[in-house]
N, C-alpha and C positions, 0 to 999 in steps of 0.2 A: 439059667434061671427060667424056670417056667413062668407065662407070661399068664394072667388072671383072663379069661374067655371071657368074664361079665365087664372087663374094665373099658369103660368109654360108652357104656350104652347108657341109654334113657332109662331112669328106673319105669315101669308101667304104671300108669294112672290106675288108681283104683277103678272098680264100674262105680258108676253111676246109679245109688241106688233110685228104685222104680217110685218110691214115696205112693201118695194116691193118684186114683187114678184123674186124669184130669178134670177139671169142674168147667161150665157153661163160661164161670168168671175165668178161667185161667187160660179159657180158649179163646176168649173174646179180647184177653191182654194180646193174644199169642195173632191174632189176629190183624189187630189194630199195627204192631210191631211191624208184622208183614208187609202192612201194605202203606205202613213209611217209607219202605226202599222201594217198594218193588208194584204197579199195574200188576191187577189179576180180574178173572173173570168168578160169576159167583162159584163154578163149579171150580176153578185151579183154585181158589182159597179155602175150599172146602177138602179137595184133594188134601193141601198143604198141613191142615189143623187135623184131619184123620190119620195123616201120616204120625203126627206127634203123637194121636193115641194108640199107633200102632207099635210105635218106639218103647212107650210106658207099658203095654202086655208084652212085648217080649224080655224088659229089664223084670215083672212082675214075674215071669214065667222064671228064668232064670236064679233069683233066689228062690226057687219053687213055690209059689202061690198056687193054691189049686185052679185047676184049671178052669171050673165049672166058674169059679166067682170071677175070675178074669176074664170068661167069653161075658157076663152078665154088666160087670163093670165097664168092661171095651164098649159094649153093646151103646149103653149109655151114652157114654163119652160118643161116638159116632154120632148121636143125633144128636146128643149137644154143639157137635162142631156143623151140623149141616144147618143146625140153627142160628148160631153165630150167622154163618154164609149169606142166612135171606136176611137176617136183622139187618148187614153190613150193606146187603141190595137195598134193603128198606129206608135206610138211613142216608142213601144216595154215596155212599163211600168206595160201594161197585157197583159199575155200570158196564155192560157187557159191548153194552154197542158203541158206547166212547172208547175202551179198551178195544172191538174188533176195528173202529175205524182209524186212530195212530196207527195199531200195529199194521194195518194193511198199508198205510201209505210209507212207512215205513219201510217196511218189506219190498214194496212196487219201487223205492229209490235203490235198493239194493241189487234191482235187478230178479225179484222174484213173479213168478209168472202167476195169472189170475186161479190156474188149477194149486198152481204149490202155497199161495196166500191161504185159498178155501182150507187145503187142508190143512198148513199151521193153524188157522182161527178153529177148523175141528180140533183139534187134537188138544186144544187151551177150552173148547167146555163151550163155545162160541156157537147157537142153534143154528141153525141154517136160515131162517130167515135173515137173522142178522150179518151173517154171512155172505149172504147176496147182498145185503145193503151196502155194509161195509166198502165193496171191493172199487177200485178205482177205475174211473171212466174208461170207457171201451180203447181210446186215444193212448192212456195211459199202458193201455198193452205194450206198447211198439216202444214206445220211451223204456220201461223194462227191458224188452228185449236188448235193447241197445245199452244197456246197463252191464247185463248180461255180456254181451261181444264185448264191452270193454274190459271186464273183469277176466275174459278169456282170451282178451289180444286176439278175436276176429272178427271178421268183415270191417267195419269202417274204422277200424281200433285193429288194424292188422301189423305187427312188428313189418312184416315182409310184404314186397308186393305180392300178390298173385304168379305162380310159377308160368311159366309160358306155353309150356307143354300142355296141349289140350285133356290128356290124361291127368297128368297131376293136378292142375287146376280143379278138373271136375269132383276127383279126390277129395280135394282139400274142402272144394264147396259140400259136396258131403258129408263130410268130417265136420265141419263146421254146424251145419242143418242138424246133423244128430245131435251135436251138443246141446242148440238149443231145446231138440226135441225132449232130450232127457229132464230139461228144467223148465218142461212143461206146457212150450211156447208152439200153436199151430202153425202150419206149414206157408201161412200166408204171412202172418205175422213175422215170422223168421225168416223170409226169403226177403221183405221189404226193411228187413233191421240188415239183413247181408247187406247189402246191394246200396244203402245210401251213402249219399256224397258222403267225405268224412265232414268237411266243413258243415255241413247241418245237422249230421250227428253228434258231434260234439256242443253245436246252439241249441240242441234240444235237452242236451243232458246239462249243459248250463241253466236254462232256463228251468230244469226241473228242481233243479238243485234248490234257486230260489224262490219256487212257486208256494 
């Protein structure tokens, strides 16, 4: 008995047709929605609601809509939604510098170093002035760092002692120093997250924890 190839699958959802293209009101639902769940900056929610009009010209494109009326109607809809964006700044519903200052202190208990903060807070749409505002006390560096060694089980958070061998040892201590190099942290900063006692490495990420 031959067995049926299609039996046990999913039948395929239909597409999704493209309907119109979106309106100011449909972007400002679409909006509002977003930023129930989810912090954004004026530029990530503006990213967010372009993307939905980018979704609607490719479903328009696909039942074939000409193309000319589709770049003209996308067109629209893009500044409808970058409209949205400032009305939603305007309204106080985003704030770029309350959104870059959690996500930094955030980030800084994670163990993210003052260059890797800057550039997540770039990369969310975040200017640079605010950016430097945002980032947490100079102090707060090292407390990262030590964040960091925990998450990597070295220096004061080391599973193992230190090996004996003055070779291996020095190895390892550069093994270690790279790591944090890679996640952004200077060679001062890094050498002083090595090297402390564990007992106050660990009361300082206590104390971060509840600061």
């Amino acid at each position: 008995m031959t067995e049926d190839p299609d039996r046990g699958r999913r039948p395929r959802r239909p597409a999704r047709p493209a309907g119109p293209a979106p309106t100011e009101a449909a972007l400002r639902e679409a909006a509002l929605a977003h930023l129930a769940r989810f912090a954004a900056t004026e530029a990530g929610l503006r990213r967010v609601l372009q993307r939905r009009v980018d979704r609607w010209a490719r479903r328009a494109e696909a039942e074939g809509a000409a193309s000319e009326e589709i770049a003209r109607q996308a067109g629209a809809a893009r500044a409808a939604a970058a409209a949205v964006a400032r009305a939603m700044v305007a309204a106080g519903a985003v704030d770029d510098a309350a959104f870059a200052a959690s996500r930094a202190r955030r980030l800084a208990r994670a163990g993210r170093s003052h260059r890797a903060i800057a550039a997540h807070l770039g990369a969310k749409g975040v200017a640079a002035e605010a950016r430097e505002a945002a980032l947490p006390a100079a102090g707060a560096e090292l407390d990262a760092a030590l964040a960091q060694c925990r998450r990597r089980r070295i220096g004061p958070f080391a599973a193992a002692p230190a090996p004996e061998d003055p070779l291996a040892a020095r190895a390892a201590r550069l093994k270690a120093l790279a790591a944090l190099a890679r996640a952004g942290f200077g060679r001062e900063v890094a050498e002083a997250a090595l090297g402390m006692d564990p007992d106050e490495a660990e009361a300082r990420l206590i104390a971060l924890r509840h600061g």
